[in-house]
C-alpha positions in Angstrom: 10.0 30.2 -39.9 12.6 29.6 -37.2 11.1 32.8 -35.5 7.9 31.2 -35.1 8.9 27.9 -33.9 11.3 29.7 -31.6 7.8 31.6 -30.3 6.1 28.2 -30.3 8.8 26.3 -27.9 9.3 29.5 -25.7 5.3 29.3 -25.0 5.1 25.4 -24.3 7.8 25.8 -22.3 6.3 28.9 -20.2 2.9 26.9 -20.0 4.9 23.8 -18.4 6.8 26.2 -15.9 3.3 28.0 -15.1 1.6 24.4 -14.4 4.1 23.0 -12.2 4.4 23.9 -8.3 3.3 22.6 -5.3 0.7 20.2 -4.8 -2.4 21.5 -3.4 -2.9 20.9 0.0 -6.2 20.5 0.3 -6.7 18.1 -2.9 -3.6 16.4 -1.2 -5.3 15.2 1.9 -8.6 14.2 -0.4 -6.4 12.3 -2.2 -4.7 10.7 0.8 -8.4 10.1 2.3 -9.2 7.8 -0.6 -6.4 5.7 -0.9 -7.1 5.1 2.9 -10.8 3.7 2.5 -9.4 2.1 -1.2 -7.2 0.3 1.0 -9.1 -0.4 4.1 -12.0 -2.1 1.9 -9.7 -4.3 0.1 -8.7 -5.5 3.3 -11.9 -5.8 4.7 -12.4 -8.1 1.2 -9.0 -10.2 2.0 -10.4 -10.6 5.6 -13.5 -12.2 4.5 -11.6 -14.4 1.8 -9.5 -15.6 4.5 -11.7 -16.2 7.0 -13.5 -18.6 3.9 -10.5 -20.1 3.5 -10.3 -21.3 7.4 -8.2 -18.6 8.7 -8.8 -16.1 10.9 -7.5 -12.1 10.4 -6.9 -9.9 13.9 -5.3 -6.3 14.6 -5.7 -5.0 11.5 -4.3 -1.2 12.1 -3.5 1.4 9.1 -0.5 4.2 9.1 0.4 6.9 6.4 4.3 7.1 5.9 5.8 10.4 4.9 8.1 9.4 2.0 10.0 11.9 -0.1 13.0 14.4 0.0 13.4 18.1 0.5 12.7 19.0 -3.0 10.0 16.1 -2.9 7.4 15.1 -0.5 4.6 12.6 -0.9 2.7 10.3 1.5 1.7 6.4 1.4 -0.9 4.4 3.5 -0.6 1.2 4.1 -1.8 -1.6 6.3 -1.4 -5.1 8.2 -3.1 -7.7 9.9 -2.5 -10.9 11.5 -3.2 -13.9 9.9 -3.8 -17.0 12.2 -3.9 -20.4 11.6 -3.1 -24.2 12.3 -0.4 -25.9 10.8 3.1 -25.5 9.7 4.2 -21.8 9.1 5.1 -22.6 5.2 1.7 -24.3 4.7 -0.1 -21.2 6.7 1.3 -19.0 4.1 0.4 -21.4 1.2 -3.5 -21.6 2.4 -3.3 -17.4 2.5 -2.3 -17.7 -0.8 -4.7 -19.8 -2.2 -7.8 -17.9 -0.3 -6.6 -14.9 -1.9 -5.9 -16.4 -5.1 -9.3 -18.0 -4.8 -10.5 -14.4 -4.8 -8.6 -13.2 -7.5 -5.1 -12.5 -6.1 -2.4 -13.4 -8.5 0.7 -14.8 -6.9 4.1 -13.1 -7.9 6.3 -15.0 -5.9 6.9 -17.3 -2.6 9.5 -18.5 -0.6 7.5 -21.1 0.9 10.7 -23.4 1.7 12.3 -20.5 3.3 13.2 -20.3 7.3 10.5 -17.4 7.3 7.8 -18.5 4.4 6.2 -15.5 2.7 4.4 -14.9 -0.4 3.4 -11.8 -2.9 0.6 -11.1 -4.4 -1.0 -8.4 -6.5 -4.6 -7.3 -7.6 -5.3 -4.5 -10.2 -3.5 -1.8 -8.2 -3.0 -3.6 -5.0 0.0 -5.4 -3.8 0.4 -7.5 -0.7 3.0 -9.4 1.2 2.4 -12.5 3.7 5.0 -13.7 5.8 6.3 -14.3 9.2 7.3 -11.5 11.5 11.4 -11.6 12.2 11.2 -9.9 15.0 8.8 -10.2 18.1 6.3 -12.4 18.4 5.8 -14.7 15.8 2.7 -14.3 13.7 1.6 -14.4 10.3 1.6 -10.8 8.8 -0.5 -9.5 5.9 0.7 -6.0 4.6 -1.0 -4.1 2.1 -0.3 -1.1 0.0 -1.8 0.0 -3.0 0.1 1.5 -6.1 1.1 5.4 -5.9 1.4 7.9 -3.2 -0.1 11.4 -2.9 2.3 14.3 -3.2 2.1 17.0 -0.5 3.6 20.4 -0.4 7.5 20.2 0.6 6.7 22.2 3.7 4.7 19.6 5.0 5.5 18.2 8.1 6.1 14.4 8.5 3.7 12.1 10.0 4.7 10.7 12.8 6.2 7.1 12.8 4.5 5.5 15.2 1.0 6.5 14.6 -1.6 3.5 13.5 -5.3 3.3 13.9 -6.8 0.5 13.9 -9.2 -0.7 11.1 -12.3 -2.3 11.7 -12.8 -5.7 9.7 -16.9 -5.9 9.8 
């Protein structure tokens, strides 16, 4: 008896060392692909629900970030927009709130009171953050990211920082 369930642990074991490895490449950047126009609709969506809720959205861009280690590599995308508005910079971020809520955003928390209002908000796998940039030019930011990120080979090379597209909102 301990022979066979010796036999039995040494082959579940050699099945689990056979299936793992390095993601493949090709099903890697498929994967990647669909996240992007997962995310780019959604904001396209937020877009329109703020724009109902009398804001405006401009410069929305896009960027995958290389994320990972050396024995670990994966990649994210992830995008922002400008929110505009009139008012006070606490109450901007309140009304972005409640359009999104409005569209079925649930709010996770706010610093609305804070010296740079922001607010979080999630949707089935979606998470997003509104707040005031600290650096620059001050304008109301929307980022967006949604849950996960695709694993790529280790040997991959990472994306460059600095690289956005931009993503049309019609």
């Amino acid at each position: 008896m301990r022979l066979l369930l010796a036999l039995a642990i040494s082959v579940v074991l050699t099945a689990g060392i056979g299936s793992c490895g390095e993601p493949d490449s090709e099903q890697a950047a498929a994967d990647l692909a669909a996240m992007k126009d997962d995310v780019d609709a959604e904001l396209r969506d937020m877009a329109g629900a703020l724009t109902g809720g009398g804001l405006s959205v401009e410069r929305a861009q896009g960027r995958v970030e290389s994320e990972g280690m050396s024995t670990y590599r994966a990649e994210d995308y992830r995008a922002s927009a400008v929110v505009v508005g009139e008012g006070a910079e606490g109450e901007q971020v309140d009304r972005a709130a409640a359009a999104l809520e409005d569209a079925g955003w649930t709010r996770t928390s706010d610093g609305l009171d804070a010296s740079d209002p922001w607010a979080q908000l999630e949707r089935d796998d979606f998470r997003t953050t509104i707040g005031w940039t600290k650096l620059g030019e001050r304008e109301l930011v929307l980022t967006l990211d949604q849950e996960g990120e695709v694993e790529v080979p280790t040997d991959s090379e990472p994306v460059e920082r600095d690289i956005s597209e931009d993503i049309s909102l019609d």
